[in-house]
C-alpha positions in Angstrom: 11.9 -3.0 52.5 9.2 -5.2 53.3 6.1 -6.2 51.7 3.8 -5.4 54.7 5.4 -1.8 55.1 2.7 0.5 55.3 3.1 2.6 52.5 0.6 5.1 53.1 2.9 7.1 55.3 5.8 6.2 53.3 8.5 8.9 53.9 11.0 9.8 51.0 14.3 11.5 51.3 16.5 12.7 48.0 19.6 14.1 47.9 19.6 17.1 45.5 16.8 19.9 44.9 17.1 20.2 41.2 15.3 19.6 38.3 15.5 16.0 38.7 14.6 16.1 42.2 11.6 18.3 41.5 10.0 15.9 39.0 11.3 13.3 41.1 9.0 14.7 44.1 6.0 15.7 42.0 5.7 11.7 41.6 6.1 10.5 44.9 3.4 12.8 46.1 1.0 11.5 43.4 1.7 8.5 44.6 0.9 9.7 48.2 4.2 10.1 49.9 5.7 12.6 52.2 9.1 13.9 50.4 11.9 15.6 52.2 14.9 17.0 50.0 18.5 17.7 51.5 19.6 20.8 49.1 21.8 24.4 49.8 19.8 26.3 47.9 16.6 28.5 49.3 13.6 27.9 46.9 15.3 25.6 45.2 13.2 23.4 42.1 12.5 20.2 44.4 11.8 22.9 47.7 8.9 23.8 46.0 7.0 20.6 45.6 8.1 18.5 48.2 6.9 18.6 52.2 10.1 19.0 53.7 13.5 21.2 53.0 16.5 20.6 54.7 19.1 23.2 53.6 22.7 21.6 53.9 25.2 21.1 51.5 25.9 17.7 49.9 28.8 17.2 52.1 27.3 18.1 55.3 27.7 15.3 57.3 25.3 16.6 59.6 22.4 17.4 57.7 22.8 14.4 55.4 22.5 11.8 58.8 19.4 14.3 59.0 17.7 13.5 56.2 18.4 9.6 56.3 17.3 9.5 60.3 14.1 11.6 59.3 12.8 9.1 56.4 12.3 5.9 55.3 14.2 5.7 52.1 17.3 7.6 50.5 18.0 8.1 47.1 19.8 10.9 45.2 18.8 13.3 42.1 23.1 13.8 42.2 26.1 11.9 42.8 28.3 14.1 44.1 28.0 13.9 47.7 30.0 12.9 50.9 29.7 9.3 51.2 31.2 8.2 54.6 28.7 9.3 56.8 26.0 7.5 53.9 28.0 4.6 54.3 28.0 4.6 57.9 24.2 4.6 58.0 23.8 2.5 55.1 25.5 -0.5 57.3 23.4 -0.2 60.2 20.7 -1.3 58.1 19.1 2.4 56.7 17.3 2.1 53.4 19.5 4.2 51.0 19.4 3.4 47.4 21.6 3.3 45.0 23.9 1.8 47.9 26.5 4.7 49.0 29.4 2.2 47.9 28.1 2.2 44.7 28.1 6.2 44.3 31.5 6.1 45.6 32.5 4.1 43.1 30.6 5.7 40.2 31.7 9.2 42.0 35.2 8.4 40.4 35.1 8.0 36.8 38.3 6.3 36.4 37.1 3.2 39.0 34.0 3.3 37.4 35.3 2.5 33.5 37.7 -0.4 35.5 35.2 -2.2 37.1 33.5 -2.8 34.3 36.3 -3.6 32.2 37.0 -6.1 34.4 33.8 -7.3 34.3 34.0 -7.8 30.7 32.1 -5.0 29.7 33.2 -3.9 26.6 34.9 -0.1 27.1 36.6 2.8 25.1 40.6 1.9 25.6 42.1 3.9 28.9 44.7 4.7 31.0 45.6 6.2 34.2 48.1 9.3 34.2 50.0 11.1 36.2 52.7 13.0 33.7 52.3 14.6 30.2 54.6 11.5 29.5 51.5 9.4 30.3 49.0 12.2 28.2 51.2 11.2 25.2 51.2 7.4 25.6 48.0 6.8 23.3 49.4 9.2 20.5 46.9 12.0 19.5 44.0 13.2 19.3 43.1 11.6 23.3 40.2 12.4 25.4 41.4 13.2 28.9 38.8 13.3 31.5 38.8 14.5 35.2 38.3 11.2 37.5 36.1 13.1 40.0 33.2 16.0 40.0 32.9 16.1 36.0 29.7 16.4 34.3 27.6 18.5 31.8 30.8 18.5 29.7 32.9 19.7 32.5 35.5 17.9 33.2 36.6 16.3 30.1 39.2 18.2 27.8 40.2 17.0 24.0 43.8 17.0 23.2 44.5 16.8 19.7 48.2 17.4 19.1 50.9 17.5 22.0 51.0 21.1 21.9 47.7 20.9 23.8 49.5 19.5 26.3 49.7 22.6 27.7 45.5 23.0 28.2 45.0 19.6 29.8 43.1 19.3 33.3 45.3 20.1 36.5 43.6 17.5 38.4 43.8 13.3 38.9 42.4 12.0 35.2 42.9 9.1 32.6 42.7 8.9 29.1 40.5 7.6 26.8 41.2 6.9 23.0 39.0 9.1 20.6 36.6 6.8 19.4 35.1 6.5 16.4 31.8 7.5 16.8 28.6 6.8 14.8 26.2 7.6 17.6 25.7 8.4 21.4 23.1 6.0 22.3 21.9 5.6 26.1 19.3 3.1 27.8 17.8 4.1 31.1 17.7 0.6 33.1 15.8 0.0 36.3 16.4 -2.5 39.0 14.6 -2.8 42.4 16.0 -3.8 45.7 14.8 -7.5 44.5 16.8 -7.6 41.4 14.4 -7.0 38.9 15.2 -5.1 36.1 13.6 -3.2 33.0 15.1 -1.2 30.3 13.4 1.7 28.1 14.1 2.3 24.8 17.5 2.9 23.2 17.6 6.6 22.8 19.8 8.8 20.2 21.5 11.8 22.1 22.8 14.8 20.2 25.2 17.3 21.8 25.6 20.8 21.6 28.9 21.3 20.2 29.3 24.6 22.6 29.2 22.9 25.9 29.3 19.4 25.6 25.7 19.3 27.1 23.3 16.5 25.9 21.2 19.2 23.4 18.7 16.4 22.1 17.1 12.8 22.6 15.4 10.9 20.1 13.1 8.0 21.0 13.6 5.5 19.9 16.9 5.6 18.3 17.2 5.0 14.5 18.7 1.6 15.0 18.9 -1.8 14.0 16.7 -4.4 15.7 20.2 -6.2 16.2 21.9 -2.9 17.4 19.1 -2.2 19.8 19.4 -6.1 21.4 23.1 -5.2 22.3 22.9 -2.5 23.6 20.5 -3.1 26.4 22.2 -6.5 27.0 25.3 -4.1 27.9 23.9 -1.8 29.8 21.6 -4.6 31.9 24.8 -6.1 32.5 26.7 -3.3 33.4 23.8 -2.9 36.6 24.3 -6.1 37.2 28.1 -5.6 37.9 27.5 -2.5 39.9 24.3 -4.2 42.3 22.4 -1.3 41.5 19.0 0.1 42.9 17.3 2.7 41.2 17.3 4.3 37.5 20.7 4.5 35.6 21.7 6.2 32.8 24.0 3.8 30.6 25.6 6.6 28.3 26.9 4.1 25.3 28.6 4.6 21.9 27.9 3.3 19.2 31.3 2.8 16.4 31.4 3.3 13.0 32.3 -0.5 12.9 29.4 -1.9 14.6 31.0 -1.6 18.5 29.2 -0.5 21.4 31.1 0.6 24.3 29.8 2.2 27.8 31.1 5.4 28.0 29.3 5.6 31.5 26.6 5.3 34.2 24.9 8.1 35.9 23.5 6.5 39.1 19.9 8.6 38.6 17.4 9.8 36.7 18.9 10.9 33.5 18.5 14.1 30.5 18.3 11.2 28.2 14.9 9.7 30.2 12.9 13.1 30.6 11.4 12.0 27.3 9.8 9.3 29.2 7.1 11.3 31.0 4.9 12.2 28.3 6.4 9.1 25.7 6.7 5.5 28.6 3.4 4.1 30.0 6.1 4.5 33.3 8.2 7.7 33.7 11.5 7.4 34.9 11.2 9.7 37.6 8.1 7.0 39.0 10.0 4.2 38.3 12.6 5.7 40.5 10.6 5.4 43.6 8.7 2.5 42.6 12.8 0.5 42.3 13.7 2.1 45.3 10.5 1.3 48.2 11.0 -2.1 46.6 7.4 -1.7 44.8 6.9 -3.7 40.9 8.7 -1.5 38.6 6.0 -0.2 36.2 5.7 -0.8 31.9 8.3 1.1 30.3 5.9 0.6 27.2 6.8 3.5 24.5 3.4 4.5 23.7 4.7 7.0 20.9 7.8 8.1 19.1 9.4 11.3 21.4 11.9 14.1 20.9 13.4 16.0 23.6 15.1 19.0 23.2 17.1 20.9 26.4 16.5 24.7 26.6 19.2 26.5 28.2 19.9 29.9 29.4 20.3 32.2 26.5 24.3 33.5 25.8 24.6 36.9 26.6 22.2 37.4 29.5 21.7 36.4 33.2 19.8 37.0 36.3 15.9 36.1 36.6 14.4 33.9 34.1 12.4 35.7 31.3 10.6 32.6 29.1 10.4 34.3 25.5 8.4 32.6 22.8 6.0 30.3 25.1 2.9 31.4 23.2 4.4 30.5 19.5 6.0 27.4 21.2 2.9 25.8 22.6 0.9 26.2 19.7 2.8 23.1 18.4 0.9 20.4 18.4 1.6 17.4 21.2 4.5 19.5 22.6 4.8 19.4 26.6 7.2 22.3 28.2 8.7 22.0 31.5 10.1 24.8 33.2 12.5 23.9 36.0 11.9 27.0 38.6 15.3 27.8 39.1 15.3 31.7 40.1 18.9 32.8 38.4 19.6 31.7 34.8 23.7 32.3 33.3 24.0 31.4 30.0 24.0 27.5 28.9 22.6 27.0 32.3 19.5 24.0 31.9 16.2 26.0 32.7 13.4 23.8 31.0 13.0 21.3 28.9 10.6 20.5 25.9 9.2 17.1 24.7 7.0 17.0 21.5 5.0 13.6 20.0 4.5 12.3 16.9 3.8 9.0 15.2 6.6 9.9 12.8 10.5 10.2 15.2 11.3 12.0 11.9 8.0 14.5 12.6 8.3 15.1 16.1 12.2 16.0 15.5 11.0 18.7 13.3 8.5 20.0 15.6 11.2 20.0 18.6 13.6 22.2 16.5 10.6 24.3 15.4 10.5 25.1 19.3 13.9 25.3 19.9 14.5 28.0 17.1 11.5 30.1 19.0 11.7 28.8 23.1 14.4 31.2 24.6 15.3 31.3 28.1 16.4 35.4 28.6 17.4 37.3 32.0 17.0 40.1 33.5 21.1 41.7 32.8 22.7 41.1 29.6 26.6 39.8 30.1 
């Protein structure tokens, strides 16, 4: 995009209506832009904020050539969308960020992981497989993991002994080896259509044994100085391979040896950034459109320790949203809540989110589970 455009009547498009979106769109029009989002659902979280809402699914050709014909710039809130038509417009020189090849290629999990092992990023041991014969070939306990359309947890499947054989993933997958893991780390990394690039700080992520879900982020991770320098060298260059343009989420781990390996790359704003709207002199969800309409990428400064904490639909209920506990919850001191506006909740479903400040990480971890024990997300029919 050049220079000279005229940014005042900037028009963005984004693929996805969630939460991401949502936040995604309440930036761009603070910045002054007109937003359009391509989404199936009626009232969804982005519809609500944004100018324009085109409802299509994410693999309506169609609708998608829509969205890209009726705006300036592309990018997505989700990567699991039809690509051709993308492609297609992509090549005859429409503005759609991250390029379409590179969510194809980040679409399928297993491409992803050999890309950059053969770019000499450093990577949990895998394999392709096709027969249990091939589930067996690492010994046990493996990870297996779906190649395509896995996320939240979904998708992946632990097999610890070869009787679990029988509970592995009907669908195209690889293995991983278990690794031995001393911490989830992850580094949101930003890169404009020029090839600059800026990293946040390397966050902590704690998961919620239940679902697999990313439960809590801690910024900044408790680290080493020496840790920290690796693993945004890593995830820089692990960008770099891909040609990115936009926010990524490098998801890393961190070995009980010293190791850090990718585990991988979400091509968009990320759970482990949300931190960064109340915590970065630069949210992620700006720096988003800033990377993609080719403006400076802003200070991702951490201008206080942060804790994030998910809140997700409550077990045992379902149907509209009932916020229990917001009075108690926001008495907290330097606590932010963010509810998403999704109109159903189902249990482990992600409804809001919570961040909470402190000069202390070790404070502000305390005040997020304070909220988390009282901050429940109930609905209308109990399951």
């Amino acid at each position: 995009m050049d220079k000279n455009f005229n940014y005042s009547s900037l028009k963005l498009g984004i693929i996805g209506g969630g939460q991401l979106g949502k936040i995604m769109s309440q930036k761009a029009k603070k910045m002054g832009f007109h937003v359009t989002v391509l989404d199936p659902t009626y009232n969804c979280p982005a519809a609500q904020v944004s100018d324009k809402h085109i409802i299509g699914g994410f693999h309506d050709k169609a609708k998608l050539e829509q969205l890209v014909q009726e705006t300036d710039v592309t990018t997505f809130e989700l990567e699991h969308v039809e690509t051709s038509i993308l492609k297609e417009l992509y090549d005859n020189g429409h503005e759609i960020h991250p390029s379409p090849y590179v969510i194809e290629l980040i679409q399928n999990k297993y491409e992803q992981k050999k890309l950059l092992d053969e770019r000499g990023i450093p990577v949990p041991a895998y394999k392709d497989v096709s027969c249990d014969e091939d589930l067996k070939s690492f010994g046990f306990p493996v990870i297996q993991k779906a190649k395509k359309e896995g996320y939240d947890g979904k998708g992946v499947q632990m097999l610890k002994t070869p009787e679990d054989i029988k509970n592995a993933l009907q669908t195209e997958s690889f293995i991983e080896e278990l690794v031995d893991i001393d911490k989830e780390l992850a580094v949101i990394v930003a890169r404009n259509i020029e090839g600059d690039m800026k990293c946040y700080p390397v966050v902590e992520m704690l998961f919620d044994d239940r679902t697999n879900i990313c439960d809590i982020v801690m910024a900044p991770a408790k680290i080493s100085k020496e840790v920290e320098e690796k693993a945004i060298d890593i995830s820089k260059q692990s960008i770099e391979v891909l040609d990115g343009v936009g926010i990524f989420g490098v998801e890393l781990f961190l070995t009980n040896s010293g190791e850090i390996l990718v585990n991988e790359i979400a091509p968009r704003p990320h759970n482990s950034g949300h931190y960064t709207v109340e915590a970065c002199a630069t949210s992620q969800f700006e720096q988003i459109i800033r990377a993609v309409t080719n403006l400076p990428l802003g200070s991702t400064k951490l201008i206080s320790p942060a804790v994030m904490i998910n809140i997700l639909g409550e077990e045992g209920y379902e149907g509209e949203p009932f916020i229990d506990g917001i009075h108690e919850a926001l008495a907290i001191p330097e606590l932010s809540f963010h509810f998403y506006g999704k109109s159903f909740t189902k249990p482990f479903r992600k409804m809001g989110h919570v961040t909470v400040l402190a000069d202390d990480i070790n404070i502000a971890l305390e005040k997020a589970m304070k909220a988390k024990s009282i901050l429940k997300i109930k609905g209308s029919k109990k399951r």
